[in-house]
C-alpha positions as CSV (number, residue, x, y, z in Angstrom):
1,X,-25.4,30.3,-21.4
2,X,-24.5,26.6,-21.2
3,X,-22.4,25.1,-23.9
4,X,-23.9,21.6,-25.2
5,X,-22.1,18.2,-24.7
6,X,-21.3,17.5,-28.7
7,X,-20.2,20.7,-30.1
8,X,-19.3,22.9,-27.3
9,X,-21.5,25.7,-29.1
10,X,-23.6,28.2,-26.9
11,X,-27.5,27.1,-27.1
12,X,-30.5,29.0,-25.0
13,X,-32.3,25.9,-22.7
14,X,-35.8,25.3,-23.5
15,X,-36.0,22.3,-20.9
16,X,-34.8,22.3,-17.7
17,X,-32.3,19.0,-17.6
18,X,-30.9,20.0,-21.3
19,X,-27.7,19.0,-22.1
20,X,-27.6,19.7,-26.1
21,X,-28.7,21.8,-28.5
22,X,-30.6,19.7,-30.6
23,X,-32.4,16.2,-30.5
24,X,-29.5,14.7,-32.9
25,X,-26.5,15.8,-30.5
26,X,-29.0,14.9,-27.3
27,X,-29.3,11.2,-28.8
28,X,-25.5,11.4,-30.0
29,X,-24.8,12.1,-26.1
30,X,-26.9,9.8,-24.6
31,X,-25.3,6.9,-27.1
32,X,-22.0,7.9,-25.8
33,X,-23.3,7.9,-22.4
34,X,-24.0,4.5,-22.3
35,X,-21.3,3.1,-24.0
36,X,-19.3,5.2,-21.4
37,X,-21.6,3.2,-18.8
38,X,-21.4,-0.6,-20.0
39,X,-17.4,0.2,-20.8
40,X,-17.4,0.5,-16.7
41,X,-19.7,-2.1,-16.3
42,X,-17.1,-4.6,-18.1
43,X,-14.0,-2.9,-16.7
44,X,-15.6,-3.8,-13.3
45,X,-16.3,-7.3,-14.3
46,X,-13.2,-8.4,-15.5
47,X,-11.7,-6.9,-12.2
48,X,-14.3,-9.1,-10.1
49,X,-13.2,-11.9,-12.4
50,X,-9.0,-11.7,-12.2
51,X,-7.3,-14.4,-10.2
52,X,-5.0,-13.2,-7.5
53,X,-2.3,-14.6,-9.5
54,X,-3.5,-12.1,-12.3
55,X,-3.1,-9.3,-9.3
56,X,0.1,-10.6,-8.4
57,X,1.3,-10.2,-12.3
58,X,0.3,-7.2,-12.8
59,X,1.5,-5.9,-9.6
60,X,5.1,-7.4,-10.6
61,X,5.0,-6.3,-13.8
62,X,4.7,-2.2,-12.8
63,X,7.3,-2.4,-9.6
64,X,10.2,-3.9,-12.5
65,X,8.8,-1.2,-14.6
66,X,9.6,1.2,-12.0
67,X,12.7,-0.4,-11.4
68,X,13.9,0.0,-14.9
69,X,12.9,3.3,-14.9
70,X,14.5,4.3,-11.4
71,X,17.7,2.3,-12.6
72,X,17.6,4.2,-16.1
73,X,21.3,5.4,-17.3
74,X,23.1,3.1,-15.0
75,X,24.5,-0.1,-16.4
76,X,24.0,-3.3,-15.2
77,X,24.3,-4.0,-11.5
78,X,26.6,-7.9,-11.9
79,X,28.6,-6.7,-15.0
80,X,28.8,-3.4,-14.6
81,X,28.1,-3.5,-18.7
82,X,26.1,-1.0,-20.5
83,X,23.6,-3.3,-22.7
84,X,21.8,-2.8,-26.0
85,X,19.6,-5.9,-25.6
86,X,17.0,-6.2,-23.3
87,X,17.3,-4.9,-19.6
88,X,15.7,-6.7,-16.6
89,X,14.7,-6.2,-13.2
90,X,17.2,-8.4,-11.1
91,X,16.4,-9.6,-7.7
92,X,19.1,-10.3,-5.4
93,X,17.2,-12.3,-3.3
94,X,15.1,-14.3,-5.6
95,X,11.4,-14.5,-5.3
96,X,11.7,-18.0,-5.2
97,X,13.4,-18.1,-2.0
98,X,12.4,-15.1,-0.1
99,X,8.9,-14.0,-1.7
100,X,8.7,-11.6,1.2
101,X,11.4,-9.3,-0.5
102,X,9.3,-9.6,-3.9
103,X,8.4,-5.7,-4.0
104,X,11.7,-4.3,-2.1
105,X,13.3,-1.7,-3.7
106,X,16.4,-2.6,-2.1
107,X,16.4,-6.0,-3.3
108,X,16.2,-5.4,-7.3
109,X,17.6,-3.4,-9.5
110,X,18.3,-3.3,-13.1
111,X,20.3,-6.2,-14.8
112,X,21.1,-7.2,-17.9
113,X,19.6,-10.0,-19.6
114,X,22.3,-12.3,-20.0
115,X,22.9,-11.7,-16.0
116,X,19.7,-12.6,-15.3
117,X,18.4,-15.4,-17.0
118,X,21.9,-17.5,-18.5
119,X,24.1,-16.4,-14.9
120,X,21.3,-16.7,-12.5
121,X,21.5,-13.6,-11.6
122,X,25.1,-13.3,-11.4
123,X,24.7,-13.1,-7.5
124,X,28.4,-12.8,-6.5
125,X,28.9,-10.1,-8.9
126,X,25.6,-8.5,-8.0
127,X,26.4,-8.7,-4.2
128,X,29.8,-6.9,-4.8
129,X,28.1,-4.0,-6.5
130,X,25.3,-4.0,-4.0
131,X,27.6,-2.9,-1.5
132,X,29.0,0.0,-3.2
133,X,25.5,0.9,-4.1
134,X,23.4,0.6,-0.8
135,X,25.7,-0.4,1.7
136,X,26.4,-3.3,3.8
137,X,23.8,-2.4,6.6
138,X,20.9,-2.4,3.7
139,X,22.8,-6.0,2.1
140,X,22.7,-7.6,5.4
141,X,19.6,-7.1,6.0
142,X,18.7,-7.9,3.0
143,X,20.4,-11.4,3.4
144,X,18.8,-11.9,6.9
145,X,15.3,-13.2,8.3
146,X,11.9,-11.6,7.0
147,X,8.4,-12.1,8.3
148,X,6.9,-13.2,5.2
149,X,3.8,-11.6,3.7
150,X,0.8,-12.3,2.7
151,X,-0.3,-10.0,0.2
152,X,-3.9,-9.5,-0.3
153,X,-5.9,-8.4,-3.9
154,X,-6.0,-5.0,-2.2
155,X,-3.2,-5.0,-1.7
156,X,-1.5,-6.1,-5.0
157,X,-3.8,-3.7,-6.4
158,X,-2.4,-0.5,-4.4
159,X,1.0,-1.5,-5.4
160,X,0.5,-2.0,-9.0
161,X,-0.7,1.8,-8.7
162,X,1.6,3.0,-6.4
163,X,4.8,1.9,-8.7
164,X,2.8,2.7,-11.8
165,X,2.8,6.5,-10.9
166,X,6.2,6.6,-9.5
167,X,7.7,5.0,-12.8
168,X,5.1,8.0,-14.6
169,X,7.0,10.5,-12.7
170,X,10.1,9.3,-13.5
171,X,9.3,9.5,-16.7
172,X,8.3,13.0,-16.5
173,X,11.4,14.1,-14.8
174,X,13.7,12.3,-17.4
175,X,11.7,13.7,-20.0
């Protein structure tokens, strides 16, 4: 026997495309059918709608979260401090100089605020600790040339949900 979309109860079909047990759970379904329709219908707007610079922030904003995630129980990578304020995704490179490293996991990790934002990055600190965390094979070629990259809505899109269910995992396994 089929079990109808509200309330999950058994019911015996008297028409061949029923869904529901009764008229008031059949409207009550198709109601929630089309709210469920036009919620996709705006989802998909706003998506046709968003800048590439919109892509770009969102895409940024789930590889730091990732970062901070990945980087979770380690202090911070210039001071080598354990922070209660507010923790930051560091670049090494900056993205100002060398957008092409933007998204390399190699080239960020977690830093404290003050780092960050009052030191600049504290990059001679940050390169010292670099070492002892990746090794100077992975710094130099961090510190030399890149092709840069051109990074389509596509594929900001992928990467925003690529490091969106690697920080989710993360997550998971910490938890």
């Amino acid at each position: 026997m089929p079990r109808c979309k509200i309330c999950k109860e058994s019911y015996e079909r008297t028409l061949p495309m029923q869904t529901t047990c009764t008229w008031e759970h059949a409207l009550q379904y198709a109601k929630a059918q089309r709210e469920k329709q036009e919620r996709k219908e705006l989802r998909e707007a706003k998506r046709r709608i968003k800048t590439r610079a919109e892509w770009l922030k969102e895409a940024q904003a789930a590889f730091n979260a990732w970062v901070r995630e990945r980087d979770y129980g380690l202090p911070c990578i210039s001071c080598g401090r354990f922070h209660q304020g507010q923790m930051h995704a560091g670049h090494y490179r900056s993205v100002g100089a060398h957008p092409e490293l933007r998204f390399e996991p190699a080239n960020v990790h977690k830093q404290c605020a003050p780092c960050n934002t009052h030191l600049s990055g504290n990059a001679i600190e940050y390169r010292i600790a670099l070492l002892k965390r990746i090794g100077f094979e992975l710094v130099a070629w961090l510190e030399g040339p890149h092709d840069p990259k051109h990074y389509t809505i596509d594929d900001l899109i992928e990467i925003r949900q690529k490091y969106t269910r690697k920080r989710r995992e993360l997550e998971k396994e910490r938890l």
